[in-house]
Biopython code that builds the backbone (N, CA, C, O; Angstrom):
import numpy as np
from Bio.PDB.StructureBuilder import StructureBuilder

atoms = [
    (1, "UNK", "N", (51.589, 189.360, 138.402)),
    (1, "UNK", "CA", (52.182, 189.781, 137.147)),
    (1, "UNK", "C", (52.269, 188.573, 136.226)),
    (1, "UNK", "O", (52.615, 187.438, 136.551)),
    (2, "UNK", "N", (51.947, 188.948, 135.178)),
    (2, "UNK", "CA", (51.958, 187.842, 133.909)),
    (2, "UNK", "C", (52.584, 187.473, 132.837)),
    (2, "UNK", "O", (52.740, 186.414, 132.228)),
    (3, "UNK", "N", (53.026, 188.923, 132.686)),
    (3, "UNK", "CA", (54.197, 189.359, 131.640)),
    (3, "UNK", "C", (55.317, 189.470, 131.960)),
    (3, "UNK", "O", (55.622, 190.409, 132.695)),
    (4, "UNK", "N", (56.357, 188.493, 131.488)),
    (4, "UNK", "CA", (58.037, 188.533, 131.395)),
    (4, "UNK", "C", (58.675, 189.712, 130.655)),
    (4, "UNK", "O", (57.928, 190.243, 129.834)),
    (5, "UNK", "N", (59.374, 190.007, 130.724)),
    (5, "UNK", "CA", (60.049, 190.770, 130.539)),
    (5, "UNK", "C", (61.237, 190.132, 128.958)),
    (5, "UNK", "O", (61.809, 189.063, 128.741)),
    (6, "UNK", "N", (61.160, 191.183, 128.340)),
    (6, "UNK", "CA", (61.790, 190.231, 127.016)),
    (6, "UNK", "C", (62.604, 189.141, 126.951)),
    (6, "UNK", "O", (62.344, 188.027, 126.497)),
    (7, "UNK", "N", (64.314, 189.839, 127.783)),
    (7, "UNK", "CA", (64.811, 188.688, 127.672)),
    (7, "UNK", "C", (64.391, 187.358, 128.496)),
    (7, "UNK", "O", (65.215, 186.444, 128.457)),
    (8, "UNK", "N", (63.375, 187.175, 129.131)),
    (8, "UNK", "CA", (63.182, 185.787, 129.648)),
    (8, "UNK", "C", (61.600, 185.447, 128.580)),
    (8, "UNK", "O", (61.379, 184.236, 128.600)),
    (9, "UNK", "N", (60.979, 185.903, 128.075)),
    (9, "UNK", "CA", (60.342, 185.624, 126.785)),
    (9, "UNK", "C", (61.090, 184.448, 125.674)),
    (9, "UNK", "O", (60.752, 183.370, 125.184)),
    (10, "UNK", "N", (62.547, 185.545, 125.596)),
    (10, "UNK", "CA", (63.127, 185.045, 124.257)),
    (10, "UNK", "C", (64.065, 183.624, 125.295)),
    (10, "UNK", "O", (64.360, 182.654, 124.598)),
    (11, "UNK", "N", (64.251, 183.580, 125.967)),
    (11, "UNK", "CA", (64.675, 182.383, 126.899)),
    (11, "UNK", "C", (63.820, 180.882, 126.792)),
    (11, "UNK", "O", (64.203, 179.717, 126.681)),
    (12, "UNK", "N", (62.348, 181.584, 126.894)),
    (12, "UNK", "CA", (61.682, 180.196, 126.737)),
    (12, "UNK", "C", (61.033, 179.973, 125.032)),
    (12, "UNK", "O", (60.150, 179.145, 124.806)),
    (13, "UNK", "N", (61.539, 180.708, 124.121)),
    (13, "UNK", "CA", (61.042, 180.277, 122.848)),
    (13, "UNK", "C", (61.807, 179.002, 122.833)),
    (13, "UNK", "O", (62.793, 178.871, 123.557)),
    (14, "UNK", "N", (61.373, 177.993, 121.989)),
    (14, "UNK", "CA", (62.008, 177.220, 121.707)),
    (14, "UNK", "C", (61.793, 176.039, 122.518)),
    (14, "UNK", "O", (61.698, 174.939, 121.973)),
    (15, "UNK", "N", (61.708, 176.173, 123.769)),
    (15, "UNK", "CA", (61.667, 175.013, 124.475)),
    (15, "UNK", "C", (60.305, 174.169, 124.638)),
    (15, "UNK", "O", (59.261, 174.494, 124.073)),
    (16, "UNK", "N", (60.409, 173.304, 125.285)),
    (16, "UNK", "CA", (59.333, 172.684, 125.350)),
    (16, "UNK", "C", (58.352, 172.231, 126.385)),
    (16, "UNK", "O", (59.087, 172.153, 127.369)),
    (17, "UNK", "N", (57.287, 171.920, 126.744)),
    (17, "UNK", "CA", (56.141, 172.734, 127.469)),
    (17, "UNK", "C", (56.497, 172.439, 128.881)),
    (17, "UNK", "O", (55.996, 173.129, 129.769)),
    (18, "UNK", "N", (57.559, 171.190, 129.252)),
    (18, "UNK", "CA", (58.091, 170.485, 130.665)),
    (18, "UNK", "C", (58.942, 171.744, 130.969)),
    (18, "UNK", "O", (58.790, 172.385, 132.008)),
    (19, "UNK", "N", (59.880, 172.080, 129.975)),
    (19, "UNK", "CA", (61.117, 173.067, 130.300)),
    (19, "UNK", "C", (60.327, 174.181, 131.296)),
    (19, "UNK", "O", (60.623, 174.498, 132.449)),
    (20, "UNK", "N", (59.076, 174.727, 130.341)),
    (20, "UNK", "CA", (58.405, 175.934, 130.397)),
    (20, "UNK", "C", (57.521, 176.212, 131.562)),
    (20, "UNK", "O", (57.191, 177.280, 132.079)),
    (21, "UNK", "N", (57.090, 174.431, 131.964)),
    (21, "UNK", "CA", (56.516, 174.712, 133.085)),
    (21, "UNK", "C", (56.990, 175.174, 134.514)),
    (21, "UNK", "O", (56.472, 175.792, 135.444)),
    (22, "UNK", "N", (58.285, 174.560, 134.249)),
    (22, "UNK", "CA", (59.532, 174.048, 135.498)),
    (22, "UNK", "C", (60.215, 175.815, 135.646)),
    (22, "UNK", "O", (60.213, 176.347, 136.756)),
    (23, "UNK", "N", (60.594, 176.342, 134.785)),
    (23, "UNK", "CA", (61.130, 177.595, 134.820)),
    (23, "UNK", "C", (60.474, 178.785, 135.481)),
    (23, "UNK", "O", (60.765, 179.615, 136.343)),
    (24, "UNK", "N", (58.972, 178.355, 134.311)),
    (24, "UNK", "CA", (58.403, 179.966, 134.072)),
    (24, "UNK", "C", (57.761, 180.922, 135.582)),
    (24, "UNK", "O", (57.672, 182.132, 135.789)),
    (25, "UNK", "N", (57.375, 179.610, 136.495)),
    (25, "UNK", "CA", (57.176, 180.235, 138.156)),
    (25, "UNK", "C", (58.069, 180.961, 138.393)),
    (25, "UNK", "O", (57.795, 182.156, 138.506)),
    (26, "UNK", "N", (59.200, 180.603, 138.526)),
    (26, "UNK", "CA", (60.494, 181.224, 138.689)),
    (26, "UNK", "C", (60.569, 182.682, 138.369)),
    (26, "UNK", "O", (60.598, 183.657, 139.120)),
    (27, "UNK", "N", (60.602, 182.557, 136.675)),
    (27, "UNK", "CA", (60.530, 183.763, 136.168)),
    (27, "UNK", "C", (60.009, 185.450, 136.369)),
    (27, "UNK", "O", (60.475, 186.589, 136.377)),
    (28, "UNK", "N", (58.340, 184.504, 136.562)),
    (28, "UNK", "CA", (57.358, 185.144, 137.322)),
    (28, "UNK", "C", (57.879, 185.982, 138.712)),
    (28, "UNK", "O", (57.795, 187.181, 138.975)),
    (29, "UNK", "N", (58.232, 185.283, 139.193)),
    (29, "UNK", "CA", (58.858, 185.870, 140.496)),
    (29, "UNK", "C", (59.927, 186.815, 140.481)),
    (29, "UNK", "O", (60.131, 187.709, 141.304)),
    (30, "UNK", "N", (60.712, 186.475, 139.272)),
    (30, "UNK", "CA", (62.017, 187.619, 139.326)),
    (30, "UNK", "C", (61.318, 188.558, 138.923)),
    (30, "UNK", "O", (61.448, 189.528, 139.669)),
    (31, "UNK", "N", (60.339, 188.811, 137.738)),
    (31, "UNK", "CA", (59.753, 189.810, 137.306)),
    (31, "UNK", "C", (59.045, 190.967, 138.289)),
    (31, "UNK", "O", (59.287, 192.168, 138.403)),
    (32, "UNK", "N", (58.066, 190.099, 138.951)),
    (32, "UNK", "CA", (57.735, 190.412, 140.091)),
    (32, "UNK", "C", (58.444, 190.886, 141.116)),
    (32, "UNK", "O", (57.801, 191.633, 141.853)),
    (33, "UNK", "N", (59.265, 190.747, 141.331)),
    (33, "UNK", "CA", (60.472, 191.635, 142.441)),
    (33, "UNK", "C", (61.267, 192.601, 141.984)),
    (33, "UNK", "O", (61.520, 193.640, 142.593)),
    (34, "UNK", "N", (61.776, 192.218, 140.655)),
    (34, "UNK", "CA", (62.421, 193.059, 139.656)),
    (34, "UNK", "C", (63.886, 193.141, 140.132)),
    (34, "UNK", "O", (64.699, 193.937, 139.663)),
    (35, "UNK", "N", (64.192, 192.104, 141.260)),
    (35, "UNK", "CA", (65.574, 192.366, 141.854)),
    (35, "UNK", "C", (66.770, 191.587, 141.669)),
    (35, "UNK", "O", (67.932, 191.984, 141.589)),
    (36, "UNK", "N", (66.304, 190.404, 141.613)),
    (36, "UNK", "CA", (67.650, 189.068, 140.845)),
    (36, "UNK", "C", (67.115, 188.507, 139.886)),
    (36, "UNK", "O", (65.979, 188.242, 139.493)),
    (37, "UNK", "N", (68.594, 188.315, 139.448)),
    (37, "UNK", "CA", (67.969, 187.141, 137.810)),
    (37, "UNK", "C", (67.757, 185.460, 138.344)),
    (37, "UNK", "O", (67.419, 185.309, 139.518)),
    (38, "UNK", "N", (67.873, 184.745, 137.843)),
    (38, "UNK", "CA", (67.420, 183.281, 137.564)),
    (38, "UNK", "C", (68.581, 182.891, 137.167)),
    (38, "UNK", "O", (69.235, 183.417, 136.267)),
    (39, "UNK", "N", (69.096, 181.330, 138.250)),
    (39, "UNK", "CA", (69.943, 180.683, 137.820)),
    (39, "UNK", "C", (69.013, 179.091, 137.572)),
    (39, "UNK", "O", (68.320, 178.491, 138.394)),
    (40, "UNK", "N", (69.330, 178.726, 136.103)),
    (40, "UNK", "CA", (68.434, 177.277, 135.822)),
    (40, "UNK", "C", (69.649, 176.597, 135.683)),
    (40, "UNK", "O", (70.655, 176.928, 135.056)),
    (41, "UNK", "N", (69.365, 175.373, 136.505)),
    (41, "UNK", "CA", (70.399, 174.231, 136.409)),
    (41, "UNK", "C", (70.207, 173.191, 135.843)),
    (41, "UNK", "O", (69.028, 172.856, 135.961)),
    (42, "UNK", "N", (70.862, 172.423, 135.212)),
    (42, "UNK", "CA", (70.544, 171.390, 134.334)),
    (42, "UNK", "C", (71.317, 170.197, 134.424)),
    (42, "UNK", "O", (72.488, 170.280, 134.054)),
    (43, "UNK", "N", (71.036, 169.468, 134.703)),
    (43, "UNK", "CA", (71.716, 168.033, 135.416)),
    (43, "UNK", "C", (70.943, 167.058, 134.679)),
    (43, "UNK", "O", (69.870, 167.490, 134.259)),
    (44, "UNK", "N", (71.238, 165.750, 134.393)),
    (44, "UNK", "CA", (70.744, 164.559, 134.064)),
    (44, "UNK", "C", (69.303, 164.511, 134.602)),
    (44, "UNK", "O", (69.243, 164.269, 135.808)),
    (45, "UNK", "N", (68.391, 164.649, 134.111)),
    (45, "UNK", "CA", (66.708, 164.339, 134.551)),
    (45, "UNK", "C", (66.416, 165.117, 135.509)),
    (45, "UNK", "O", (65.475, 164.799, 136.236)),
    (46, "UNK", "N", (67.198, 166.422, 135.775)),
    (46, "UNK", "CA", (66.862, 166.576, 136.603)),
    (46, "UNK", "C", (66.701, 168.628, 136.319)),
    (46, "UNK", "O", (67.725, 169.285, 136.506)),
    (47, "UNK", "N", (65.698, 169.198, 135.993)),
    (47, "UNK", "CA", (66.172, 170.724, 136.190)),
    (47, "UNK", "C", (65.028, 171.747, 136.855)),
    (47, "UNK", "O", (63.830, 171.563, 137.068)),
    (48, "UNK", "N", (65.825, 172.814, 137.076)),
    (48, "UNK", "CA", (65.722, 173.474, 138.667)),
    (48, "UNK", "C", (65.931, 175.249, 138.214)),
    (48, "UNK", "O", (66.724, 175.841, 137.481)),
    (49, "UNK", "N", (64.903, 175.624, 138.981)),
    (49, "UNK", "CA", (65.238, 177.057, 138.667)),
    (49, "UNK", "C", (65.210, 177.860, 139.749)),
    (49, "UNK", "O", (64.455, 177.344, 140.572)),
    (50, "UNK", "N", (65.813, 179.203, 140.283)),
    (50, "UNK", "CA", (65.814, 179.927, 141.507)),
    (50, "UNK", "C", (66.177, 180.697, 141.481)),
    (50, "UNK", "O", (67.189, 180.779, 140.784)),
    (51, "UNK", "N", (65.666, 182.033, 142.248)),
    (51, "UNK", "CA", (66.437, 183.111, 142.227)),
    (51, "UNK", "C", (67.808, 183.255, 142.886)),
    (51, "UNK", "O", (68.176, 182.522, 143.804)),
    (52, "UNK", "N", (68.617, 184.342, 142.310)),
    (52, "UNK", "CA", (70.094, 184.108, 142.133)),
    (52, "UNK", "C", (70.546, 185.540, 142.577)),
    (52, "UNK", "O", (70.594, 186.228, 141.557)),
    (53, "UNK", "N", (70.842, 186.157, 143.507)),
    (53, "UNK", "CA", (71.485, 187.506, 144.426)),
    (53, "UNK", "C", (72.626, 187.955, 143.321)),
    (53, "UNK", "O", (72.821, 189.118, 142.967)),
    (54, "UNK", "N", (73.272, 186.902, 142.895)),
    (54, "UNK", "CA", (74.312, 187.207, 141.864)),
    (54, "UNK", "C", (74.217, 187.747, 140.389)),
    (54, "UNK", "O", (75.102, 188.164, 139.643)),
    (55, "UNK", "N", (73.151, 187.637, 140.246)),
    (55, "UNK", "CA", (72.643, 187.610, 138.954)),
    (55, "UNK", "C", (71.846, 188.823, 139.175)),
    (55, "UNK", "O", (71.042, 188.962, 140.098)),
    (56, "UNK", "N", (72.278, 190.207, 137.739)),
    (56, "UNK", "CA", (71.355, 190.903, 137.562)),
    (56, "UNK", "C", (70.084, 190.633, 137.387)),
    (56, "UNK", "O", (69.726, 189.549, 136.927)),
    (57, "UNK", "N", (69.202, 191.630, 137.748)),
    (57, "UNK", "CA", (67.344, 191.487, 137.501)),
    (57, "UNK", "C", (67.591, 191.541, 135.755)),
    (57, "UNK", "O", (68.294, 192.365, 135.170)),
    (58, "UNK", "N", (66.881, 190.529, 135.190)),
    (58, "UNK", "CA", (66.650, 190.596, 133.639)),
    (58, "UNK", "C", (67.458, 189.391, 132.534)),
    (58, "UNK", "O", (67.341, 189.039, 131.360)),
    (59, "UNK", "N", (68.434, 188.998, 133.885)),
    (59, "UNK", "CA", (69.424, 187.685, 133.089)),
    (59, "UNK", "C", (69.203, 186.278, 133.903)),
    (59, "UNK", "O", (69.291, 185.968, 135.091)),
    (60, "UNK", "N", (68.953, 185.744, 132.990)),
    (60, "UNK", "CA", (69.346, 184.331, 133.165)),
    (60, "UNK", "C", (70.697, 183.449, 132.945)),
    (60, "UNK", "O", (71.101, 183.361, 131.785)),
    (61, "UNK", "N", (71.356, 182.849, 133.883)),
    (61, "UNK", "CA", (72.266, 181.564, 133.842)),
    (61, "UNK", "C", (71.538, 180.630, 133.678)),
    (61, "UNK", "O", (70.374, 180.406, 134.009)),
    (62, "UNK", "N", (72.693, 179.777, 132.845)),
    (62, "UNK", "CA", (71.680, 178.358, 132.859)),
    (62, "UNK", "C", (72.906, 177.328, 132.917)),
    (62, "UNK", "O", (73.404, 177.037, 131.830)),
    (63, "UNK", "N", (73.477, 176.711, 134.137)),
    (63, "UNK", "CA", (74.518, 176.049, 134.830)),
    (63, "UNK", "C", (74.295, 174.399, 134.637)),
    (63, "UNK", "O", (73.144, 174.048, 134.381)),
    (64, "UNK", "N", (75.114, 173.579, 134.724)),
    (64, "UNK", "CA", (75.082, 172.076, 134.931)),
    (64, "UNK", "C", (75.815, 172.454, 136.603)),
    (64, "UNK", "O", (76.673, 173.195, 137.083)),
    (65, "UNK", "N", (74.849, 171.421, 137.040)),
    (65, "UNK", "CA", (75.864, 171.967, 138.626)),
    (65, "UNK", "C", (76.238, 170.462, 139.045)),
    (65, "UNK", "O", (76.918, 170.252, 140.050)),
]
sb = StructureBuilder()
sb.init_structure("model")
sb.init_model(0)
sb.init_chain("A")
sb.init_seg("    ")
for serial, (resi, resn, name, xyz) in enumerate(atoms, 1):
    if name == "N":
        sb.init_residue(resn, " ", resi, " ")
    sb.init_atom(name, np.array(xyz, "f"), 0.0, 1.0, " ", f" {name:<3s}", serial, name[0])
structure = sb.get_structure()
């Protein structure tokens, strides 16, 4: 599957092509399962994305952990 689903579309407008690379696998995958959302974490040099049991299919968190 290739196509995101809107709200994770409108998630990566804006950002820039490191953000986009690091996320968008991720994404791919929730789409693809259609079952949890994506929690992206954001720490000093450092960010991370994964699927999240907690998180509805279609939303993204985006945490400093």
């Amino acid at each position: 599957m290739s196509e995101l689903p809107a709200s994770y579309q409108r998630y990566l407008q804006g950002r820039d092509e490191a953000f986009i690379e690091t996320v968008r696998p991720i994404l791919l995958q929730s789409a693809a399962e259609e079952t949890f959302g994506v929690r992206v974490v954001v720490v000093p040099h450092v960010l991370q994305a994964h699927l999240d049991e907690r998180i509805p299919y279609g939303e993204i968190v985006e945490d400093l952990d």
